[in-house]
HTML snippet that shows the backbone in 3Dmol.js (N, CA, C, O; Angstrom):
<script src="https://3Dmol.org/build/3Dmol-min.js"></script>
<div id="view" style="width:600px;height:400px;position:relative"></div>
<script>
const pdb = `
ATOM      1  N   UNK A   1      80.880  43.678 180.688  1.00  0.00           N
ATOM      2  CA  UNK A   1      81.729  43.131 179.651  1.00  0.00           C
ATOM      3  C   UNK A   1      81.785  44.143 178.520  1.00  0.00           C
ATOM      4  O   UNK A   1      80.755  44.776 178.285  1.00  0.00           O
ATOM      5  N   UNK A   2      82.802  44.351 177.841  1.00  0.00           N
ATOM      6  CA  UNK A   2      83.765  45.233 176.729  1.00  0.00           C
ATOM      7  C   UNK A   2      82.373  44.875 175.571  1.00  0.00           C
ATOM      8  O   UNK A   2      81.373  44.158 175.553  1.00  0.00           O
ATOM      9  N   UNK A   3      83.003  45.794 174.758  1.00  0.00           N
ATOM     10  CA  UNK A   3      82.437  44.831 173.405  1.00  0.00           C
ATOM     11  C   UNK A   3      83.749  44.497 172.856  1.00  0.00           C
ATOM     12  O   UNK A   3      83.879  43.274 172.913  1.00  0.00           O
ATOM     13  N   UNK A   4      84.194  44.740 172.637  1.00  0.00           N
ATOM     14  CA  UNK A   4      85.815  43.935 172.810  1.00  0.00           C
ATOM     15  C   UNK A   4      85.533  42.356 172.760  1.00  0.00           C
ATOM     16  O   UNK A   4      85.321  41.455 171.949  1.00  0.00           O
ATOM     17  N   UNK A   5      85.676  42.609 174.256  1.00  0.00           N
ATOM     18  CA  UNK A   5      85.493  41.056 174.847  1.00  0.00           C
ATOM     19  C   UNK A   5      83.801  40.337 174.683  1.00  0.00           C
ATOM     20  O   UNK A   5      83.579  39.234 175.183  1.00  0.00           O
ATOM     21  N   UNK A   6      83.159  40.784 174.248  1.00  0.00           N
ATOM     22  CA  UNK A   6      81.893  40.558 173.769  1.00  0.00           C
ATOM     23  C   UNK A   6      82.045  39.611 172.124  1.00  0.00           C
ATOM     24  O   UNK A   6      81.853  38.475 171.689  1.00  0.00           O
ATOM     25  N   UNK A   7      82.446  40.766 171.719  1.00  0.00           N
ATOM     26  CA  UNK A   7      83.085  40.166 169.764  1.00  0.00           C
ATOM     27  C   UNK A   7      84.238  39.173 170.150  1.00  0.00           C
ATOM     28  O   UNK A   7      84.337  38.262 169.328  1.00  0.00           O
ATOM     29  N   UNK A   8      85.062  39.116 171.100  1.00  0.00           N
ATOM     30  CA  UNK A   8      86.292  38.069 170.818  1.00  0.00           C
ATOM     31  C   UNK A   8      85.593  36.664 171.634  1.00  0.00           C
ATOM     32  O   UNK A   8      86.109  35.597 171.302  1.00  0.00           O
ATOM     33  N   UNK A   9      84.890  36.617 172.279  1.00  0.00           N
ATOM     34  CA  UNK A   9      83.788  35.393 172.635  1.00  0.00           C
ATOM     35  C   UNK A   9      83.272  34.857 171.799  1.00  0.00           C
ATOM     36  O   UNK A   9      83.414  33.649 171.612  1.00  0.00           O
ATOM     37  N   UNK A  10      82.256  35.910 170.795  1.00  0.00           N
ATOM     38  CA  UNK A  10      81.480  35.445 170.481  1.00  0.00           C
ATOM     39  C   UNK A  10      82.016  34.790 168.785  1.00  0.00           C
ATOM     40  O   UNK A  10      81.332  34.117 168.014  1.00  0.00           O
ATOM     41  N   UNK A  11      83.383  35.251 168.606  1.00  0.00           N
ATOM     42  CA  UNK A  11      84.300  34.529 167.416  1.00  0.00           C
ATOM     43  C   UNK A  11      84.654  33.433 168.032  1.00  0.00           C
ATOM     44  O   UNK A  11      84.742  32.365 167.427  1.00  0.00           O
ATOM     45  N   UNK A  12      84.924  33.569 169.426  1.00  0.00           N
ATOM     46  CA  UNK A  12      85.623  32.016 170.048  1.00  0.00           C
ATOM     47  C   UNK A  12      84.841  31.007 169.831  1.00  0.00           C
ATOM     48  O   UNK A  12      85.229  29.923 169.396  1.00  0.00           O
ATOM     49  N   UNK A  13      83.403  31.363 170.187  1.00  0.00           N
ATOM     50  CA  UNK A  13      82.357  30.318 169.818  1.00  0.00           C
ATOM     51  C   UNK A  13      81.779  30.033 168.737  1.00  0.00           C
ATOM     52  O   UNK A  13      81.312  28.929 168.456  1.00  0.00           O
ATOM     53  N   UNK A  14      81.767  31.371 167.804  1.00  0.00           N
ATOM     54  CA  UNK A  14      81.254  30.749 166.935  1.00  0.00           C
ATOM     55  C   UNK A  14      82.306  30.116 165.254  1.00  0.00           C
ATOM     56  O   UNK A  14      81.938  29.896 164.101  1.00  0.00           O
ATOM     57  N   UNK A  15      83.879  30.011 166.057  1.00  0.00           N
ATOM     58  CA  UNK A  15      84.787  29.408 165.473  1.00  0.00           C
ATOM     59  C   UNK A  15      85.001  27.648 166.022  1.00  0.00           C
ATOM     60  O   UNK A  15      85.149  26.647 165.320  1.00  0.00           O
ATOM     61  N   UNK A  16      84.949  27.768 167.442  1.00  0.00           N
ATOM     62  CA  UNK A  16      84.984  26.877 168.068  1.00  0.00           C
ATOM     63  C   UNK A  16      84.071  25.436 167.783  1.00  0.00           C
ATOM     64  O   UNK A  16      84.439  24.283 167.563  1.00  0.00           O
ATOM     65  N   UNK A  17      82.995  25.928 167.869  1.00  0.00           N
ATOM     66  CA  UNK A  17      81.651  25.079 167.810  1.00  0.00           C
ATOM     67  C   UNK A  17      81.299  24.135 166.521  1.00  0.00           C
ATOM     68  O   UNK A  17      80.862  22.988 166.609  1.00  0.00           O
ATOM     69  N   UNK A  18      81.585  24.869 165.254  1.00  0.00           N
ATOM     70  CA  UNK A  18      81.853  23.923 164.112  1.00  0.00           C
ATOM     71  C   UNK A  18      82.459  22.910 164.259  1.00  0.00           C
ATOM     72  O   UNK A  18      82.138  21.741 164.043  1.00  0.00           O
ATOM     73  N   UNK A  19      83.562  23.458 164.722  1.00  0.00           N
ATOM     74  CA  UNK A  19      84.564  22.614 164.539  1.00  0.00           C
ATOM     75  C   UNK A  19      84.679  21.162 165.625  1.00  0.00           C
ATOM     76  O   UNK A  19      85.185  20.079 165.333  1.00  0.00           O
ATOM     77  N   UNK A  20      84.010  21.578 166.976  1.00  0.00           N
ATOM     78  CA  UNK A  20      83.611  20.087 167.803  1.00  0.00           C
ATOM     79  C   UNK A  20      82.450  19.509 167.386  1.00  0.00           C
ATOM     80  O   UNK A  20      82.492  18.282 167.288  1.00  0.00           O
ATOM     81  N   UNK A  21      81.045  20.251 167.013  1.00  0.00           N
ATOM     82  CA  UNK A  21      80.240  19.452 166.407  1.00  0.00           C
ATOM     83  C   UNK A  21      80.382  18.781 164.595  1.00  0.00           C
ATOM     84  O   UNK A  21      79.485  18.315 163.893  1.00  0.00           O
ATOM     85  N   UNK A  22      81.762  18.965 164.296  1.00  0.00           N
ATOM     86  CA  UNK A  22      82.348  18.091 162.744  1.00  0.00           C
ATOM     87  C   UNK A  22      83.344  17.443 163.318  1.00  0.00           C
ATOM     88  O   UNK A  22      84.355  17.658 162.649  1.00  0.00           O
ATOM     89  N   UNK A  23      83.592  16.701 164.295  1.00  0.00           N
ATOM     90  CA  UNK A  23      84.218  15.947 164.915  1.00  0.00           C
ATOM     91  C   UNK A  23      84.315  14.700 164.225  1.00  0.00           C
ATOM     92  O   UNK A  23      83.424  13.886 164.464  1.00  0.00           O
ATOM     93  N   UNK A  24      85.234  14.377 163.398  1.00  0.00           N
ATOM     94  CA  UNK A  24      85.201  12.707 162.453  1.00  0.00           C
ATOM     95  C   UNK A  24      85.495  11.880 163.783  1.00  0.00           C
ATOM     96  O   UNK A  24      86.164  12.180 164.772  1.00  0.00           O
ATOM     97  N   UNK A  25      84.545  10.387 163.374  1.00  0.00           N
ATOM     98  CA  UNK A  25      84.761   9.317 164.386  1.00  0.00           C
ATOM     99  C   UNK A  25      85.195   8.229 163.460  1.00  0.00           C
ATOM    100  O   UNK A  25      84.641   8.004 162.384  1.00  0.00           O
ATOM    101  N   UNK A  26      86.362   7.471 164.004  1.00  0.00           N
ATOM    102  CA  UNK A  26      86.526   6.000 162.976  1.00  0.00           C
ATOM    103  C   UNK A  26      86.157   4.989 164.354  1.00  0.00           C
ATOM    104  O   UNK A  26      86.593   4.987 165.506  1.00  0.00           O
ATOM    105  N   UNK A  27      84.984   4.017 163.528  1.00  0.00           N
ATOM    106  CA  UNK A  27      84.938   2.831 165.084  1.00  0.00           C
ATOM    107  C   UNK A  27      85.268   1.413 164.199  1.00  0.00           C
ATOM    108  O   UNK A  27      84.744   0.895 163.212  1.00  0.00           O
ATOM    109  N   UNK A  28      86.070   1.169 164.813  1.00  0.00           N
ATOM    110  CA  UNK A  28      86.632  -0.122 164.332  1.00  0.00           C
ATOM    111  C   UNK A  28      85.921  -1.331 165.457  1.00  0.00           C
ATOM    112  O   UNK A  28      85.891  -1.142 166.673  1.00  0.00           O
ATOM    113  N   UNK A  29      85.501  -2.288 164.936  1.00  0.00           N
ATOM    114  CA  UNK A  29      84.648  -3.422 165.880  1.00  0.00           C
ATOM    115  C   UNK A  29      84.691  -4.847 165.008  1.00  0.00           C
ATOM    116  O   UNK A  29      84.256  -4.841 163.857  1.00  0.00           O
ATOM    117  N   UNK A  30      85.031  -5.612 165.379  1.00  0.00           N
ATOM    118  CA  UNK A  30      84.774  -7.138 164.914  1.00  0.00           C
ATOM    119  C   UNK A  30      83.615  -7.291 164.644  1.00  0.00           C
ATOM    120  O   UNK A  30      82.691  -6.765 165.264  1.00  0.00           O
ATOM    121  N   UNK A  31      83.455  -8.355 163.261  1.00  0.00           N
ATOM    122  CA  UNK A  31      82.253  -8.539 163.053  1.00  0.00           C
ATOM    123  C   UNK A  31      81.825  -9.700 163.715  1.00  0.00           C
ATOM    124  O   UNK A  31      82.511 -10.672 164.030  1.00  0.00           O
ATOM    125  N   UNK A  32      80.039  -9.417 163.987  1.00  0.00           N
ATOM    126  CA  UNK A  32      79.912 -11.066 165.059  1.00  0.00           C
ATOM    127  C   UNK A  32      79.659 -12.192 164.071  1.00  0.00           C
ATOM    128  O   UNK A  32      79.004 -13.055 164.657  1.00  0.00           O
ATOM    129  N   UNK A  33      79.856 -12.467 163.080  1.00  0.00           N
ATOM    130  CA  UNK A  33      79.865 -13.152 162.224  1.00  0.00           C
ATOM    131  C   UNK A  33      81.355 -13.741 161.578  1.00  0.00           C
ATOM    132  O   UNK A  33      82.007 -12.856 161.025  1.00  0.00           O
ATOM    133  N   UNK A  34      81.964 -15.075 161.572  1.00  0.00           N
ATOM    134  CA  UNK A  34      83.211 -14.964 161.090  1.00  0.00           C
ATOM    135  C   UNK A  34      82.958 -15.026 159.510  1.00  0.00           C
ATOM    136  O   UNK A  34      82.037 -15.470 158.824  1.00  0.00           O
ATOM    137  N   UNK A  35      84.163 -14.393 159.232  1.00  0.00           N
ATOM    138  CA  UNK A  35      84.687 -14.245 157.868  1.00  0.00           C
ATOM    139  C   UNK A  35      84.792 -15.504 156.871  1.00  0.00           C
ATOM    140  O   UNK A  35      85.846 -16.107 157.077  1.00  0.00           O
ATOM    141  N   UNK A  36      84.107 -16.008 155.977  1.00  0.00           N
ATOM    142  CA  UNK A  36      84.475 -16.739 155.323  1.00  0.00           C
ATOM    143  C   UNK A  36      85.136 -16.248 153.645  1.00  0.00           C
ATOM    144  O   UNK A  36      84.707 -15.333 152.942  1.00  0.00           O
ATOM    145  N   UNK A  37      86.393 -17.282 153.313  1.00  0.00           N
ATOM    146  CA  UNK A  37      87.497 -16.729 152.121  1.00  0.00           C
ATOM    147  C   UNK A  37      86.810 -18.225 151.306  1.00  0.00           C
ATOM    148  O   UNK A  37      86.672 -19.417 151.581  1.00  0.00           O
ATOM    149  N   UNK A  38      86.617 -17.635 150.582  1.00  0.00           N
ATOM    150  CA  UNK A  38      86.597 -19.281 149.325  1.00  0.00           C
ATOM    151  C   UNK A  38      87.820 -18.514 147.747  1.00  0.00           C
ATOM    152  O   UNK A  38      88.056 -17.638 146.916  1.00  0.00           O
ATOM    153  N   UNK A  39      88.137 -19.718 148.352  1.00  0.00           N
ATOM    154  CA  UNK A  39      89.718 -19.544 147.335  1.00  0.00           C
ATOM    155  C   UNK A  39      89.170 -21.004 146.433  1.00  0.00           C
ATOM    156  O   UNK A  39      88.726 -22.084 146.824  1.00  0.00           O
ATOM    157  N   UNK A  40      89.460 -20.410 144.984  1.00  0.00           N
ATOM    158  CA  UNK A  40      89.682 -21.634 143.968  1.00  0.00           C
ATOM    159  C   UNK A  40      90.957 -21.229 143.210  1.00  0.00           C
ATOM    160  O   UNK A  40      91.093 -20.303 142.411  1.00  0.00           O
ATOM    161  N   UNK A  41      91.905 -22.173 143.661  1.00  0.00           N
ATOM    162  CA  UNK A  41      93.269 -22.121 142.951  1.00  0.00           C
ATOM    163  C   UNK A  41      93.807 -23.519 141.832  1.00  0.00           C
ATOM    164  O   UNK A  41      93.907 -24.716 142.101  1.00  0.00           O
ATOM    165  N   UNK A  42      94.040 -22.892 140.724  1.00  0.00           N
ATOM    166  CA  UNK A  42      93.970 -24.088 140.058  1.00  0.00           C
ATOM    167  C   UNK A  42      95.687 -24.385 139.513  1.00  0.00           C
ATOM    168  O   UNK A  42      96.211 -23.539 138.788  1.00  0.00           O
ATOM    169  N   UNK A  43      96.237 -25.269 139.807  1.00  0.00           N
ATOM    170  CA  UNK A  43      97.520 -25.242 139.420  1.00  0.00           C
ATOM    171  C   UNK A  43      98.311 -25.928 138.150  1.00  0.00           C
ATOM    172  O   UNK A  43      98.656 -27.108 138.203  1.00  0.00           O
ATOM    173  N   UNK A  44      98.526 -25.245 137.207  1.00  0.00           N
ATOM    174  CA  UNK A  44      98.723 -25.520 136.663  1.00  0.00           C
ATOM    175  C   UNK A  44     100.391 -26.042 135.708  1.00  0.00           C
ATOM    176  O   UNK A  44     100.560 -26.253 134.508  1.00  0.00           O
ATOM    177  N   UNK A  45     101.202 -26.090 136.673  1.00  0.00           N
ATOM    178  CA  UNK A  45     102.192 -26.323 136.399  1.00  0.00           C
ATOM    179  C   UNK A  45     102.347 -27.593 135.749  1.00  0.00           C
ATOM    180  O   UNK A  45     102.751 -27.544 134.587  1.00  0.00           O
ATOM    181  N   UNK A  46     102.013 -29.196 136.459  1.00  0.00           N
ATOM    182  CA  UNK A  46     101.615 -30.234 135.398  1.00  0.00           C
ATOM    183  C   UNK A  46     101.461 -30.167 134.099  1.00  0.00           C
ATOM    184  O   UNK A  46     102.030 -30.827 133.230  1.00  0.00           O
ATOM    185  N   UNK A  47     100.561 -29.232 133.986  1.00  0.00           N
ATOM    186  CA  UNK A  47      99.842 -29.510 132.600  1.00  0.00           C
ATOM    187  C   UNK A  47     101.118 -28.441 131.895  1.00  0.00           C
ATOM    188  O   UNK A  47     101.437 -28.827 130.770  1.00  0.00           O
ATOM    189  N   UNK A  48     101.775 -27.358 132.306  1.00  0.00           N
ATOM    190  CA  UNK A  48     102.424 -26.469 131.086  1.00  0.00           C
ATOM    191  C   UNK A  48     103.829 -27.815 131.091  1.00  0.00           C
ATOM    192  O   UNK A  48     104.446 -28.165 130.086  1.00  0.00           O
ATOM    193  N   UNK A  49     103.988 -28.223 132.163  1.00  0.00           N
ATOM    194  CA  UNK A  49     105.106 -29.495 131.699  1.00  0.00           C
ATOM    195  C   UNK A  49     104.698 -30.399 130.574  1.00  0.00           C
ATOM    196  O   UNK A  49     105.315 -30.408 129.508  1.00  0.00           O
ATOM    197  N   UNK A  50     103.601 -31.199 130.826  1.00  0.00           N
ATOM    198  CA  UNK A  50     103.087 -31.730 129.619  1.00  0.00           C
ATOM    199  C   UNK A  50     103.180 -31.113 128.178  1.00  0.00           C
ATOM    200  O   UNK A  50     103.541 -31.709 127.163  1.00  0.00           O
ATOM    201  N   UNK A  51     102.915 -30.238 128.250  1.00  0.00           N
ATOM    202  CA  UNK A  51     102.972 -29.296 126.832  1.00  0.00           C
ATOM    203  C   UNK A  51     104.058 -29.068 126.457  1.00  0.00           C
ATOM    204  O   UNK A  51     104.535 -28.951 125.328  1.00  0.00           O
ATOM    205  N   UNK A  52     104.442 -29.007 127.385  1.00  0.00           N
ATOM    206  CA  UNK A  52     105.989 -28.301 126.778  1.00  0.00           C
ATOM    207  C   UNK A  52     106.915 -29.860 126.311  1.00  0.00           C
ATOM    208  O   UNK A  52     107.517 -29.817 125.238  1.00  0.00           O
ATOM    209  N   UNK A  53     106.961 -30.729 126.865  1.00  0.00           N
ATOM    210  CA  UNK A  53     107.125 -31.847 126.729  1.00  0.00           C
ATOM    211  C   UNK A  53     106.930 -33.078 125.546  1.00  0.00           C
ATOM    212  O   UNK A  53     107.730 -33.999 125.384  1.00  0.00           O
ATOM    213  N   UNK A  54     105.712 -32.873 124.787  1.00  0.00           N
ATOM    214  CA  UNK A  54     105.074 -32.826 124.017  1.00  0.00           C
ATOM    215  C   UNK A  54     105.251 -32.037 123.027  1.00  0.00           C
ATOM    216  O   UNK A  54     105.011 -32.614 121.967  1.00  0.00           O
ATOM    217  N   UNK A  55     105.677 -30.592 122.862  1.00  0.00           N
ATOM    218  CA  UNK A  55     106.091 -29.928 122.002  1.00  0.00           C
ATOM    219  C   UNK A  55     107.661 -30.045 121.856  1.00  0.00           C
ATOM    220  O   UNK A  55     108.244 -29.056 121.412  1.00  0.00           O
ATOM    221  N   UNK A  56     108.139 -30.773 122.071  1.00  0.00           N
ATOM    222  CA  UNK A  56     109.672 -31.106 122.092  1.00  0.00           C
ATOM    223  C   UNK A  56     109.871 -32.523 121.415  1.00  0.00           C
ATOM    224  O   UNK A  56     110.826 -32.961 120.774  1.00  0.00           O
ATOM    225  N   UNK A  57     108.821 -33.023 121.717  1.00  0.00           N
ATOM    226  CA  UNK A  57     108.187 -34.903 120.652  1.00  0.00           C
ATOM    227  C   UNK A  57     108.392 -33.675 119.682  1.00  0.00           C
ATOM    228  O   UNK A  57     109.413 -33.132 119.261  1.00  0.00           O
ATOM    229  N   UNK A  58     107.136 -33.453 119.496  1.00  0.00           N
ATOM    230  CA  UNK A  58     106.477 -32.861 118.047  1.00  0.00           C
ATOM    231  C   UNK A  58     107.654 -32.317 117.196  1.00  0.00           C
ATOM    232  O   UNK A  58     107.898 -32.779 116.082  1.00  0.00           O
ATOM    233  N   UNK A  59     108.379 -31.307 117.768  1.00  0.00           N
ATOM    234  CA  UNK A  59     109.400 -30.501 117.393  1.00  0.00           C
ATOM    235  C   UNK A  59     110.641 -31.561 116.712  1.00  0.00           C
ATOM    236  O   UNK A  59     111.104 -31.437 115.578  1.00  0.00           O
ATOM    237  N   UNK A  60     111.019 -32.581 117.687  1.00  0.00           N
ATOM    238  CA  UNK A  60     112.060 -33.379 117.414  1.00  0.00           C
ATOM    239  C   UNK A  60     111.760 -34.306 116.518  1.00  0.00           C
ATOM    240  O   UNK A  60     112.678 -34.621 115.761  1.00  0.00           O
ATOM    241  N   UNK A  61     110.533 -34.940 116.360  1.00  0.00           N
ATOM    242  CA  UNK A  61     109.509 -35.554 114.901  1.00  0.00           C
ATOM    243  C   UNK A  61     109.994 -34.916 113.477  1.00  0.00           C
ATOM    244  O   UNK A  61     110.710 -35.423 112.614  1.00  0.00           O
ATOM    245  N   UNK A  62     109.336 -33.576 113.522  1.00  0.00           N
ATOM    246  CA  UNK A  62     109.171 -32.649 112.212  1.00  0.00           C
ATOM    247  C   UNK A  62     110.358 -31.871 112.921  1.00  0.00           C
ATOM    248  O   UNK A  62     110.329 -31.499 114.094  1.00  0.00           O
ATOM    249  N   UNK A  63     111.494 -31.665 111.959  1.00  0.00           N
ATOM    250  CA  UNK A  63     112.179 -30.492 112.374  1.00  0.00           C
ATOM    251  C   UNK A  63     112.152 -29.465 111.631  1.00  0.00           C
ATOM    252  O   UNK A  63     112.896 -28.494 111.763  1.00  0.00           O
ATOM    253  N   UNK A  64     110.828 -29.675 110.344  1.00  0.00           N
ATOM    254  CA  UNK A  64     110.785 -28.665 109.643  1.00  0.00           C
ATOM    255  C   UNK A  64     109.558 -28.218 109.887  1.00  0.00           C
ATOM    256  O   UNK A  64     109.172 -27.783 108.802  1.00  0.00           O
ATOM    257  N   UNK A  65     108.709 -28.068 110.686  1.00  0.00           N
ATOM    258  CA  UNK A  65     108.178 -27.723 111.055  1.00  0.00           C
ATOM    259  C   UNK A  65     107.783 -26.103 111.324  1.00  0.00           C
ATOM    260  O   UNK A  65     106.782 -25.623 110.791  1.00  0.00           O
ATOM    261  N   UNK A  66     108.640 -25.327 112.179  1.00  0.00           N
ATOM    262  CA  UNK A  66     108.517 -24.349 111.824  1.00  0.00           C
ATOM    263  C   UNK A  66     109.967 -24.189 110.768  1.00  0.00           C
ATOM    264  O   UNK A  66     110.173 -23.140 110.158  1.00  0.00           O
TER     265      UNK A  66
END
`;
const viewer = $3Dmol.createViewer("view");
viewer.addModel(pdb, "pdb");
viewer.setStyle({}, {cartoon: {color: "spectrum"}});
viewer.zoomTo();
viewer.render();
</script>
């Protein structure tokens, strides 16, 4: 063997080899446990009707108000 072909090996490998042993892995797997979501949703639409409702008494009461 050359040294030629001696040096262009030994760049093949030692270009090569980094680069398969930095090999990124993504492992995607279900967990064996299921997922629990705790949702607290509080709705408040009722109550801004009330208010608003109420501020239309108040308003129509005192019109001098503001």
């Amino acid at each position: 063997m050359s040294y030629r072909k001696l040096c262009a090996v030994l760049a093949t490998v030692s270009i090569t080899f980094p680069l398969i042993a930095c090999e990124p892995r993504v492992k995607v797997e279900a967990p064996d446990k299921p997922i629990v979501i705790n949702l607290n949703v509080k709705i408040e639409h009722e109550v801004r009707v009330r208010v608003e409702k109420d501020l239309d008494k108040a308003l129509s009461s005192n019109p001098a108000l503001f």
